[in-house]
C-alpha positions in Angstrom: 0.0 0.0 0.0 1.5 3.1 -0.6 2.2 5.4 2.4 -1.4 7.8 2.4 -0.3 10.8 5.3 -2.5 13.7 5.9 -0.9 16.7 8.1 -2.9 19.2 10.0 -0.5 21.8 12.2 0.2 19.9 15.2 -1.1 15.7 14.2 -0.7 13.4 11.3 -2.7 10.8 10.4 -1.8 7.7 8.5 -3.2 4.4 8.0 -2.0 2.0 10.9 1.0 -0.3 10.6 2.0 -3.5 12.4 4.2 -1.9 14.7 1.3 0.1 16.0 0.0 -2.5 17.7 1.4 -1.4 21.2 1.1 2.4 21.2 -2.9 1.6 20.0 -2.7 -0.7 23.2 -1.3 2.2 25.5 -3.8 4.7 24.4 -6.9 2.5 24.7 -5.6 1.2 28.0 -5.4 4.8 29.2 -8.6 5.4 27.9 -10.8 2.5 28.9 -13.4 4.3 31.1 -14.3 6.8 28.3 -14.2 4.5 25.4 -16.3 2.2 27.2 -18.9 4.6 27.9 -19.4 5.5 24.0 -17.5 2.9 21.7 -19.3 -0.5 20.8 -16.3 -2.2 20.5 -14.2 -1.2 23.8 -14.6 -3.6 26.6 -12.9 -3.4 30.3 -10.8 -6.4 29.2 -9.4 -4.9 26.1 -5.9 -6.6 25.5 -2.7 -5.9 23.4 -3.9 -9.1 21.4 -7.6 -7.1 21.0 -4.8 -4.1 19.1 -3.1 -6.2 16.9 -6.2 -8.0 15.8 -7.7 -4.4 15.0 -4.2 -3.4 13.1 -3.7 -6.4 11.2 -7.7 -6.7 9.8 -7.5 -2.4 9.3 -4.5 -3.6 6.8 -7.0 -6.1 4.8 -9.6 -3.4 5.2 -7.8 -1.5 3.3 -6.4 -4.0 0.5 -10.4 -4.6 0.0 -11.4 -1.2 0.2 -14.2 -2.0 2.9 -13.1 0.3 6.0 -10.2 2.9 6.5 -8.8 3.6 9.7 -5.7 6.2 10.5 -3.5 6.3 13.1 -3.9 9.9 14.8 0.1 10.6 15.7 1.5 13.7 17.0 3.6 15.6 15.1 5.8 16.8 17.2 6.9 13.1 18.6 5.3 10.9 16.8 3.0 9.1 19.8 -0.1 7.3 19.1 -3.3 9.9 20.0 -5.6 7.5 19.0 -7.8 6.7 15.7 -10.1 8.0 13.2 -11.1 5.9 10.2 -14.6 5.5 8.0 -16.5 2.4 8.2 -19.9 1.7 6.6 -19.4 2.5 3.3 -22.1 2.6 0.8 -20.3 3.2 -2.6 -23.9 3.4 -4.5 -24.6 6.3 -2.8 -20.9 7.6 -1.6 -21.6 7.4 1.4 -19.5 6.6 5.0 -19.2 6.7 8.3 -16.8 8.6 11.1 -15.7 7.2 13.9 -12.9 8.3 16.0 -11.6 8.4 19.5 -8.5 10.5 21.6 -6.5 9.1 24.1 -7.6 10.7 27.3 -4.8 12.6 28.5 -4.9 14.5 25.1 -8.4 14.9 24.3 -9.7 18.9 24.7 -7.2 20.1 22.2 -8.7 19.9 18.9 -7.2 16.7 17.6 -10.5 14.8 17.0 -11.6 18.0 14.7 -8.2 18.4 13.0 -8.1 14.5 12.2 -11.6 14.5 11.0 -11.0 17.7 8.7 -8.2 15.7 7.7 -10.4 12.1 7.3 -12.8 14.4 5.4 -10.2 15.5 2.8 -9.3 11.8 2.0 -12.8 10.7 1.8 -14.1 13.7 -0.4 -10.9 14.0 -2.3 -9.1 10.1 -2.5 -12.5 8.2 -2.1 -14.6 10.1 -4.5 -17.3 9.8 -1.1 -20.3 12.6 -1.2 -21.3 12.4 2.7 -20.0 11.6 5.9 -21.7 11.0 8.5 -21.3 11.2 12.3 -23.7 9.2 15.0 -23.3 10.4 18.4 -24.8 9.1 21.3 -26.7 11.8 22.5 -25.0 12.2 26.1 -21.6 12.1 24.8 -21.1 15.9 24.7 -17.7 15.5 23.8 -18.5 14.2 20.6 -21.3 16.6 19.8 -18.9 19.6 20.6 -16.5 18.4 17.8 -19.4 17.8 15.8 -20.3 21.5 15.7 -16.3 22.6 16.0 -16.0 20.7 12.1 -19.0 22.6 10.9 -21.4 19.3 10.8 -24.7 19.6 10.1 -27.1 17.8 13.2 -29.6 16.4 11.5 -31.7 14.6 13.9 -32.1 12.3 16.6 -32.3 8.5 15.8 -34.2 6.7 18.7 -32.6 3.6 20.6 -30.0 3.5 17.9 -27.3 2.4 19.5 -26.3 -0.3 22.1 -23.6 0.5 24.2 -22.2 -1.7 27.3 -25.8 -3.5 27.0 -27.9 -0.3 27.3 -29.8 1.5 24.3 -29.2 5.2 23.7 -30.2 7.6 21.0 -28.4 8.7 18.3 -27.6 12.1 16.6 -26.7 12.2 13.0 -24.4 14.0 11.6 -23.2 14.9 8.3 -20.4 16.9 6.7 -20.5 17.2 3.1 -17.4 18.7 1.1 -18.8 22.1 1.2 -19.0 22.3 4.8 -15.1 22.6 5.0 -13.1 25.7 5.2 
């Protein structure tokens, strides 16, 4: 695969290597209480072997063109911030999905919007997509403020959409279209 980097002013993002596999551990480990709260696929007992699964399929992902998830890295160090990616992609319709999450001792600082306005540029400009779109759980504030940071449109409330740790929550969609960035 050839080496696909997007630079914003202070992060990078790049699709994930093998040698990922323990920074993506450190991060998530770090992060556990807040992933679990909002991300389907964190559980209490995530394990090193749980990264390296999720590195080495986000490699075929790519080959097969079904999901593409970054690596968020700093640029100043080069340390694992955590990931951004789409998933759910409709290529009838050009249509995918945003997910992303920031290690905890580096979230507040505008790296999920710079990695996302830099996610959007790849998807609009690489991937020929027409619409992203972004479901929040509707109590995770955090994700609805970068929401409205990246210009998103909220578009309405989805009831009972989403099942997370074994309760049901609804959703906000979210879209950003490639006139919504600057």
């Amino acid at each position: 695969m050839t080496q696909i980097v997007y630079r914003g002013s202070s992060i990078y993002i790049r699709p994930f290597q093998t040698a990922d596999s323990a920074p993506l551990f450190a991060a998530a480990s770090e992060s556990l209480h807040e992933l679990c709260s909002w991300m389907a696929w964190c559980t209490p007992d995530y394990s090193l072997q749980d990264s390296q699964s999720f590195v080495a399929r986000s490699l075929l992902d790519w080959q097969h063109r079904q999901i593409f998830c970054f690596a968020i890295l700093d640029l100043a160090d080069d340390s694992l911030l955590g990931s951004v990616g789409i998933t759910r992609i409709d290529w009838r319709h050009n249509v995918g999905n945003v997910g992303i999450w920031v290690r905890s001792s580096r979230t507040g600082r505008g790296i999920a919007a710079s990695a996302i306005r830099l996610l959007a540029t790849f998807s609009f400009k690489e991937l020929g997509l027409s619409r992203l779109e972004i479901l929040v759980a509707r109590d995770n504030e955090a994700s609805l403020r970068v929401a409205r940071k990246i210009n998103a449109s909220l578009e309405g409330i989805l009831r009972q959409k989403l099942l997370l740790g074994g309760k049901r929550h609804d959703a906000i969609m979210c879209s950003l279209l490639p006139t919504d960035l600057p």
